[in-house]
C-alpha positions in Angstrom: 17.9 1.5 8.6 16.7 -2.1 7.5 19.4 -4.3 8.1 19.2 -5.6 3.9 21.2 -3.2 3.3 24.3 -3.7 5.0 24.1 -7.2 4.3 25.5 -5.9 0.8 28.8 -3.4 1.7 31.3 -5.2 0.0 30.5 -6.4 -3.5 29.8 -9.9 -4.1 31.3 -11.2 -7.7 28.5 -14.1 -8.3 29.8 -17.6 -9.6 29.1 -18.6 -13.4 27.0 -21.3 -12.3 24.7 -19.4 -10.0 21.9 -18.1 -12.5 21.8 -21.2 -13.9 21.0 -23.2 -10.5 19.0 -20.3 -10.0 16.7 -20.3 -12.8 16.4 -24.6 -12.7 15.4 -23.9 -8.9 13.1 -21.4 -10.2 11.1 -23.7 -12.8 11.4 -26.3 -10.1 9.2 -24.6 -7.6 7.1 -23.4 -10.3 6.2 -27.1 -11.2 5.5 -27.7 -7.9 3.0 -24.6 -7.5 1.3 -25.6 -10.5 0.6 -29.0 -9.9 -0.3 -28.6 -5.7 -2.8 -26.1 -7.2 -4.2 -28.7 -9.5 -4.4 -31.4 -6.8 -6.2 -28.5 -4.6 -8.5 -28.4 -7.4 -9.4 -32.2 -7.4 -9.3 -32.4 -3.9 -12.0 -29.0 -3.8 -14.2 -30.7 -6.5 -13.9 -34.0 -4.3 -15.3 -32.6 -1.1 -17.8 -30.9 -2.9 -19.3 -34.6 -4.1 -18.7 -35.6 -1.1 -20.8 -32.5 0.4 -23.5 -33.2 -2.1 -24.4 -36.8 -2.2 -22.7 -37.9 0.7 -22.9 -36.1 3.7 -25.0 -36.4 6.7 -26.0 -32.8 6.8 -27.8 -31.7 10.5 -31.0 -29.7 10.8 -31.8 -26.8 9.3 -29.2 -27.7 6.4 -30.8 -31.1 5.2 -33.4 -29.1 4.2 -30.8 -27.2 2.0 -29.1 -30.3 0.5 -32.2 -32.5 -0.2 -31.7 -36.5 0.4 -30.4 -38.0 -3.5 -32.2 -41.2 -3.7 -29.2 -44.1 -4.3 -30.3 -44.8 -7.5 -30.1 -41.2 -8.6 -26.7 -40.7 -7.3 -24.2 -40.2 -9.8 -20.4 -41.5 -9.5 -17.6 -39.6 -8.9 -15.8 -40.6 -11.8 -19.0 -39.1 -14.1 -17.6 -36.1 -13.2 -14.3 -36.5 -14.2 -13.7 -36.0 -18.4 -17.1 -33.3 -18.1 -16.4 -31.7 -15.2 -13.0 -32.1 -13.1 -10.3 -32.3 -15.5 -11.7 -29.2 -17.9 -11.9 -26.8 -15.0 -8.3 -28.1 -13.8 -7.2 -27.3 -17.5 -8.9 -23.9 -17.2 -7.7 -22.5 -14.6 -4.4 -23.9 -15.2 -4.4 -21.7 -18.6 -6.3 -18.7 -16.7 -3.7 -18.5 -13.8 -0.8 -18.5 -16.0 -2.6 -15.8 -18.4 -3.5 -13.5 -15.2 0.4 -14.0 -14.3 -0.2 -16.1 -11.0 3.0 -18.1 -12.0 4.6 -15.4 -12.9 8.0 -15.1 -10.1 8.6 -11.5 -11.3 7.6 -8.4 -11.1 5.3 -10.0 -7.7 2.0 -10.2 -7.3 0.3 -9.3 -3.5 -2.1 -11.5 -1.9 -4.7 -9.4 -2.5 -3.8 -9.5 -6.5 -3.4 -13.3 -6.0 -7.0 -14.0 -4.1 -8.5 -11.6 -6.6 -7.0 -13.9 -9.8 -8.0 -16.9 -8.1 -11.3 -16.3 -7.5 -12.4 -14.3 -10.8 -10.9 -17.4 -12.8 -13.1 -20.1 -10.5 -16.5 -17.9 -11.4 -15.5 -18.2 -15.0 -14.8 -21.0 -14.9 -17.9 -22.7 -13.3 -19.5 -20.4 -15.0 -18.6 -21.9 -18.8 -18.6 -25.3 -16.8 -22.2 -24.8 -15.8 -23.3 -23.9 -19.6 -21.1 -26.9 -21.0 -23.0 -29.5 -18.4 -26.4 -28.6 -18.6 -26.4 -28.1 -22.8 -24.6 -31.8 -22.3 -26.9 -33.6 -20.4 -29.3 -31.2 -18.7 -31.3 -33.0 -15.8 -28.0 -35.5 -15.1 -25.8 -33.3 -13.1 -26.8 -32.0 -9.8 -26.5 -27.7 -9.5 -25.5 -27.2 -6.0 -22.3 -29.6 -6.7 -20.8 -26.5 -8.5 -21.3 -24.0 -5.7 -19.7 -26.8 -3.7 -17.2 -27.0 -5.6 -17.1 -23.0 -6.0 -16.4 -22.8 -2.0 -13.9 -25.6 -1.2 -11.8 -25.0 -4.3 -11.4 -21.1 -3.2 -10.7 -22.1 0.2 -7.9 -24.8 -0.8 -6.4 -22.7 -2.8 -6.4 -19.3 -1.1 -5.4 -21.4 2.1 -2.6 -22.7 0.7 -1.7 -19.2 -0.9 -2.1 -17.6 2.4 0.1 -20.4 3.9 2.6 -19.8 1.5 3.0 -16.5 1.4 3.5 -16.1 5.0 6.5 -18.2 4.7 7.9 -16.7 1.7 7.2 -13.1 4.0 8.7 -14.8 6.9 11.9 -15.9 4.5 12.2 -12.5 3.1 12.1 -10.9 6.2 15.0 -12.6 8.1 17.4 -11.8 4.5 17.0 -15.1 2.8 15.9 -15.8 -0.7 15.3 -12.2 -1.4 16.6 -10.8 -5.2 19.3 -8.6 -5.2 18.2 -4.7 -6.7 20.0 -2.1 -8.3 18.5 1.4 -8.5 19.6 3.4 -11.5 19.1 6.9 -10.1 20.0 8.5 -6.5 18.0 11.5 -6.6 13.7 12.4 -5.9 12.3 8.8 -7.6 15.5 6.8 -7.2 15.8 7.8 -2.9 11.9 7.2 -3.2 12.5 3.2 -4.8 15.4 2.6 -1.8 13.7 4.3 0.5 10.7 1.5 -0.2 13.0 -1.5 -0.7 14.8 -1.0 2.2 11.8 -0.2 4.7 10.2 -3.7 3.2 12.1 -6.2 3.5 8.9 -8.2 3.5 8.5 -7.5 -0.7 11.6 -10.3 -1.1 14.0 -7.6 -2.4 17.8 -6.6 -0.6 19.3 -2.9 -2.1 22.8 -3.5 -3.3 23.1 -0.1 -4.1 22.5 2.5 -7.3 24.4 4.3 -9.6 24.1 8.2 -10.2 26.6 10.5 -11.8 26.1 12.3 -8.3 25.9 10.5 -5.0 23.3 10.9 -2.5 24.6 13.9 -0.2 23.6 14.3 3.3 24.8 17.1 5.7 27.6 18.0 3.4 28.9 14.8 3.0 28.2 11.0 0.6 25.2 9.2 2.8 26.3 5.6 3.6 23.2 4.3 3.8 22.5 3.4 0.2 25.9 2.1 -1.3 26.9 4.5 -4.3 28.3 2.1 -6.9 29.3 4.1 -9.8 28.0 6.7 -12.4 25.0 5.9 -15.0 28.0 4.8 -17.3 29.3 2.4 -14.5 26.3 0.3 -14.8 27.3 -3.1 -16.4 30.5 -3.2 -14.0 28.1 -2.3 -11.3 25.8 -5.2 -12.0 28.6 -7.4 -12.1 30.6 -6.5 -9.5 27.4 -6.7 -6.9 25.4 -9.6 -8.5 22.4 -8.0 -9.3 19.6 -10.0 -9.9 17.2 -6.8 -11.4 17.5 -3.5 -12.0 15.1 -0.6 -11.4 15.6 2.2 -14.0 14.3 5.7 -11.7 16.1 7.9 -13.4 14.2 12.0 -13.3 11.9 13.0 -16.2 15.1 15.2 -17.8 17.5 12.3 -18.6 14.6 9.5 -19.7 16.7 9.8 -23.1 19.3 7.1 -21.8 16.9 4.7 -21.3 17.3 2.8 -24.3 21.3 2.6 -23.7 20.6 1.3 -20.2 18.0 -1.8 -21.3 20.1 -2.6 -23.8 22.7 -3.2 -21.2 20.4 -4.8 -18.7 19.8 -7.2 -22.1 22.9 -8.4 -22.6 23.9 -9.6 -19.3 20.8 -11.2 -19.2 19.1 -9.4 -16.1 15.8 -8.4 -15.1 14.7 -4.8 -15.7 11.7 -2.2 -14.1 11.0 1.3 -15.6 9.8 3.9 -12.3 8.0 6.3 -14.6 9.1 10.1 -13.4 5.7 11.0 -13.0 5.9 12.9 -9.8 7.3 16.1 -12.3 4.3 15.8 -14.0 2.0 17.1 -10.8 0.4 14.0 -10.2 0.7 10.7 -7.9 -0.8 7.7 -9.3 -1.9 7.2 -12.9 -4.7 5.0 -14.7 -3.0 3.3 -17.8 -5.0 3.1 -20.7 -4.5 2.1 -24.4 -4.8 3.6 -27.8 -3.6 1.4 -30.9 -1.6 -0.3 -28.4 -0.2 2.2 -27.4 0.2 3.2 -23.2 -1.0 6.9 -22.2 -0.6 7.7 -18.5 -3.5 9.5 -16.7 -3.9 10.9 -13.8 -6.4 8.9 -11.3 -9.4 10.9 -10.5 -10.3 12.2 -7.1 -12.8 10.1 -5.5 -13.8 12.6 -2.9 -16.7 14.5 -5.7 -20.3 14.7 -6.2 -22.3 11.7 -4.2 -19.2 10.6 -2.3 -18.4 14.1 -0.7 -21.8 14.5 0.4 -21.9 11.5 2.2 -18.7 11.7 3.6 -20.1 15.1 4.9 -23.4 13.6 6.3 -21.0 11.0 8.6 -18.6 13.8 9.7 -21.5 16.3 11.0 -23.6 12.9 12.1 -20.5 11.7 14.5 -19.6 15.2 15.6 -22.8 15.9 16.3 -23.6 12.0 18.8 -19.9 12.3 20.1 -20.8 15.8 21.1 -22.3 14.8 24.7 -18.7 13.4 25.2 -16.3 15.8 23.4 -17.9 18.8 25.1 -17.2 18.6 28.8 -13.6 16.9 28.0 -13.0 20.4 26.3 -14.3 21.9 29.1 -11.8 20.3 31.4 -9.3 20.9 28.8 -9.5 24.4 29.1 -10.0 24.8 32.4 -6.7 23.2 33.1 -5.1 25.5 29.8 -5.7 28.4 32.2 -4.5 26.6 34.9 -1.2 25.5 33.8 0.1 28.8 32.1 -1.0 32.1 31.1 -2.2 33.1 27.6 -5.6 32.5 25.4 -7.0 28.8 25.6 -7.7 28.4 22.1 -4.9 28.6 19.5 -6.0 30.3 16.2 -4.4 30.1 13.2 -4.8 30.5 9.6 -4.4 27.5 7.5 -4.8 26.5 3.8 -8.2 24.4 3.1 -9.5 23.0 -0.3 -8.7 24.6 -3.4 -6.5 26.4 -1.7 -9.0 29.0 0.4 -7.5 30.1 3.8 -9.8 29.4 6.8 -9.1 29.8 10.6 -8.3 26.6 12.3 -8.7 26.0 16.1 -6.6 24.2 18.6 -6.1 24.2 22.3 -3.1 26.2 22.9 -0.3 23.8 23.7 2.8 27.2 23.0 3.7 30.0 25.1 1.7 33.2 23.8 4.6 34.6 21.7 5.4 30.8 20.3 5.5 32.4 16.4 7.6 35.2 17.2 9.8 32.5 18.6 10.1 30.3 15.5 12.2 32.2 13.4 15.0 32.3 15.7 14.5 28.2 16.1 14.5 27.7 12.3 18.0 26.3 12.2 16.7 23.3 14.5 14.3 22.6 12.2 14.3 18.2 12.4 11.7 18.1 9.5 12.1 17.9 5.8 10.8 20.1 3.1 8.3 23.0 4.1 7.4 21.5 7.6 8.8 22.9 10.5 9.2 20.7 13.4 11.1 20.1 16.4 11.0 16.9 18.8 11.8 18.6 21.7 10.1 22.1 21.6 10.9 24.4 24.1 7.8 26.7 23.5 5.9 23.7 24.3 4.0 24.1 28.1 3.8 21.3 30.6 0.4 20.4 29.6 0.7 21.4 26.0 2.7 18.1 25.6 0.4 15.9 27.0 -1.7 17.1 24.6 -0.1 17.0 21.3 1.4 13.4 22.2 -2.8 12.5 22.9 -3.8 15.0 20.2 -6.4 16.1 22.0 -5.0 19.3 21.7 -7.0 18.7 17.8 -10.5 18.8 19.8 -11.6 22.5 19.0 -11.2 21.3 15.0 -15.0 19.7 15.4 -15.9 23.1 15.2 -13.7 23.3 11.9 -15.9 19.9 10.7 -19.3 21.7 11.5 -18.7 24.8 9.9 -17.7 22.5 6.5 -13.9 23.7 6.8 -12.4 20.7 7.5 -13.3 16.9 7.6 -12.1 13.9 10.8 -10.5 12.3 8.5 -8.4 14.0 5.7 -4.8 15.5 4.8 -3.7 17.5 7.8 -4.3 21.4 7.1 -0.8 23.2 5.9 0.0 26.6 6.5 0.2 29.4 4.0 4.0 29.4 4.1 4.2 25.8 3.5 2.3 26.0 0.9 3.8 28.7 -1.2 7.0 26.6 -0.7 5.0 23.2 -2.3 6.3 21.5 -5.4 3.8 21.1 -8.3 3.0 17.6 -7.8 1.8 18.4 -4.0 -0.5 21.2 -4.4 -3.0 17.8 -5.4 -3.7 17.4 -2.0 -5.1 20.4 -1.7 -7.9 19.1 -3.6 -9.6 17.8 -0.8 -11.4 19.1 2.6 -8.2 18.7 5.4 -9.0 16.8 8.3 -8.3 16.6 11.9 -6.3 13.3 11.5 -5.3 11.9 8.1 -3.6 8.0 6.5 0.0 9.6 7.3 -0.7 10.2 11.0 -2.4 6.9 11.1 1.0 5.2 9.8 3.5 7.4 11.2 2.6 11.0 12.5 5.6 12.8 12.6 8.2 9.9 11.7 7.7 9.9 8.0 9.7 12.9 5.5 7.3 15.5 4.2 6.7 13.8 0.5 5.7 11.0 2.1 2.9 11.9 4.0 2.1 14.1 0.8 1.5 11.2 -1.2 -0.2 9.0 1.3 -2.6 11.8 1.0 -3.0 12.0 -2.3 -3.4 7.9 -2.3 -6.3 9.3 0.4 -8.1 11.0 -2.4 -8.0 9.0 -5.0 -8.6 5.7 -3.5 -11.2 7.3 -0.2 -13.9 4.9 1.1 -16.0 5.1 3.9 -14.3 1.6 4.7 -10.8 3.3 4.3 -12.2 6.0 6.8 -12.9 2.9 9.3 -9.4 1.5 9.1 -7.8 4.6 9.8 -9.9 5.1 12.6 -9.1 1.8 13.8 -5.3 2.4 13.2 -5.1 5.7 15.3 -6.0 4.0 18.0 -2.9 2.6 19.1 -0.9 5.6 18.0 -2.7 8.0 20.1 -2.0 5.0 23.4 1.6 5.1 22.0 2.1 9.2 21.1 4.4 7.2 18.5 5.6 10.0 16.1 3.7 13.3 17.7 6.0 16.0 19.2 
């Protein structure tokens, strides 16, 4: 487990002065984030002149930036009360509004880049209008896609730059804000389970606080340090010098959520709500208002009408080129099947497919024939979590059946599945119909969707990851599915088949 967490056994009681050096630190490097962003801005606006009027641009690009005749070159200080010090003042205001100074809850690079760069073509934008109603045949156009570029390449440079370090910092234990999870059970494990696997985020797990504590094999888990009840929670925050708190308690006891801000109020900490929404049968929500008022959706399957059809035209278009390829490897395949151990080649079994419809899926055989009748007495070394059943070392497994499941080429005979419109390459792996009658609500959604012969979870951790997990990881699949997102996994399975990381 990440080593944040046992940085935290023993409580640490935190000095009276230390949130106050905090916080002046805070505003500190705040101040000095705002105004190297403004100089960035300058200096972006700067080389654009300079790129404009200045530069000795090579052929073909002279032609692009036409020679400015000295006496219609206009100063760099012209630009400076019309130009440069409004769009410093803009952004300034816009970044703060989109919460780009914000030190809490954090923002990812991705958020950061986006903010920066929808401000700068608002910005420019106005700034364009303003100039040319000003003075309309003074002001040269292409300065402002100069100044477009370089200012979005100073500043997402220097955001780049510094969130590398700050990942860098977090990662080695320093400077990260110490969390406590109200809640031990289904969304609270899920919160630790997240802090503690990224320590990259810039957060370190004190512990949590639960009227019951986390029980593992019949015994307290020491993983996550269990600091109290619910009712324990302002000794608990002092005690451990919590810096925030994450509120993740289950649908059934949200009534104490007012008692628990107000308590996070008065000692003067940071608070996060985890809404329960997992109990409602659905994974990621799209927040909408009404008079002001929050309502909680449920994010719409992206895999319908246009989209499925042409995520169905590239699965039967690469089955059918890869085919030349794929069919003597199966060929060999089988031929060493036989070879290796008596029994069928082909494995078939019946799995559930979208909406729930059984199908029959192939496989090589990688079992001894009577592998099923064998399960039941190898339930009790079950290693996986909720309806999966899985075992790292397998003894119904053949010699050559494990070569294959750690390649997965034992999957081959599932392009059959993808012609006949069963199954998809990429997609939530295919459950069987036991599993599935033992599913919560919440993951019967990704059965909403064709399966496919490798999905994201298999991509990011195969076997190695606990059932809910992988479930929503698929569901993130389906909601968020682009043929780009199809690429990446592609691209990420590649190693992990090399490795056989996480396949038994």
């Amino acid at each position: 487990m990440d080593r944040s967490i046992h940085q935290t056994t023993q409580p640490v009681l935190p000095s009276t002065d230390q949130p106050w050096v905090g916080r002046r630190l805070r505003r500190l490097a705040l101040v000095g984030v705002v105004a190297l962003d403004q100089a960035l801005i300058f200096a972006g606006f700067a080389i654009a002149y300079w790129l404009r009027y200045l530069a000795d641009w090579p052929p073909p690009f002279d032609r692009v930036v036409l020679e400015v005749a000295t006496m219609n070159q206009v100063e760099f200080k012209a630009f400076l009360l019309p130009s440069v010090l409004p769009l410093m003042l803009f952004l300034a205001l816009r970044f703060a509004g989109r919460g780009l100074y914000r030190t809490s809850p954090r923002l990812s690079l991705f958020d950061q880049l986006g903010i920066i760069f929808n401000s700068l073509v608002t910005g420019l934008a106005l700034l364009i209008i303003f100039v040319f109603l000003y003075k309309p045949f003074y002001y040269s156009r292409l300065i402002f896609a100069f100044a477009g570029v370089s200012i979005f390449a100073l500043l997402s440079g220097w955001r780049i730059a510094l969130a590398s370090v700050r990942h860098w910092r977090w990662s080695h234990g320093a400077g990260q804000d110490r969390v406590l999870v109200v809640g031990g059970t289904g969304l609270g494990q899920q919160v630790m389970n997240g802090i503690a696997s990224s320590p990259g985020l810039g957060y370190t797990l004190v512990g949590y606080v639960d009227d019951r504590p986390i029980v593992e094999n019949g015994r307290a888990t020491r993983v996550y340090r269990h600091l109290g009840t619910v009712d324990d929670l302002e000794r608990a925050v002092v005690q451990s010098g919590a810096q925030q708190v994450i509120l993740a308690l289950p649908l059934s006891e949200q009534g104490r959520l007012p008692e628990l801000v107000a308590v996070c109020q008065r000692l003067g900490v940071k608070y996060q709500l985890a809404p329960d929404v997992y109990q409602l049968s659905f994974d990621r929500v799209d927040v909408l208002q009404l008079s002001g008022v929050p309502l909680l959706r449920p994010k719409e399957i992206r895999l319908s009408g246009a989209n499925l059809l042409l995520k169905r035209a590239i699965d039967v278009t690469t089955v059918l080129l890869t085919a030349p390829f794929v069919v003597p490897l199966a060929a060999l395949i089988a031929l060493l099947i036989k070879l290796d151990s008596r029994g069928p080649v082909l494995f078939r079994q019946v799995r559930v497919g979208k909406g729930g419809q059984p199908f029959v899926c192939y496989k090589f055989r990688t079992m001894v024939p009577d592998a099923e009748a064998q399960k039941a007495a190898l339930a009790t070394r079950n290693e996986a979590d909720g309806p999966l059943f899985k075992m790292r070392d397998d003894p119904r497994i053949t010699r050559l059946g494990r070569f294959l499941r750690r390649s997965s080429l034992d999957e081959l005979p599932q392009f059959w599945n993808v012609l006949h419109g069963e199954m998809s390459l990429i997609g939530p792996r295919p459950a069987l119909p036991d599993e599935v009658a033992r599913y919560e609500p919440w993951h019967r959604r990704r059965l909403e969707v064709l399966p496919g012969c490798a999905g994201l979870a298999q991509a990011l951790g195969r076997s190695d990851m606990s059932f809910d997990e992988q479930v929503r990881l698929d569901i993130y699949y389906a909601e968020n599915w682009s043929v780009s997102m199809d690429l990446r996994i592609l691209l990420m399975l590649i190693p992990v088949l090399i490795s056989g990381r996480g396949a038994y």
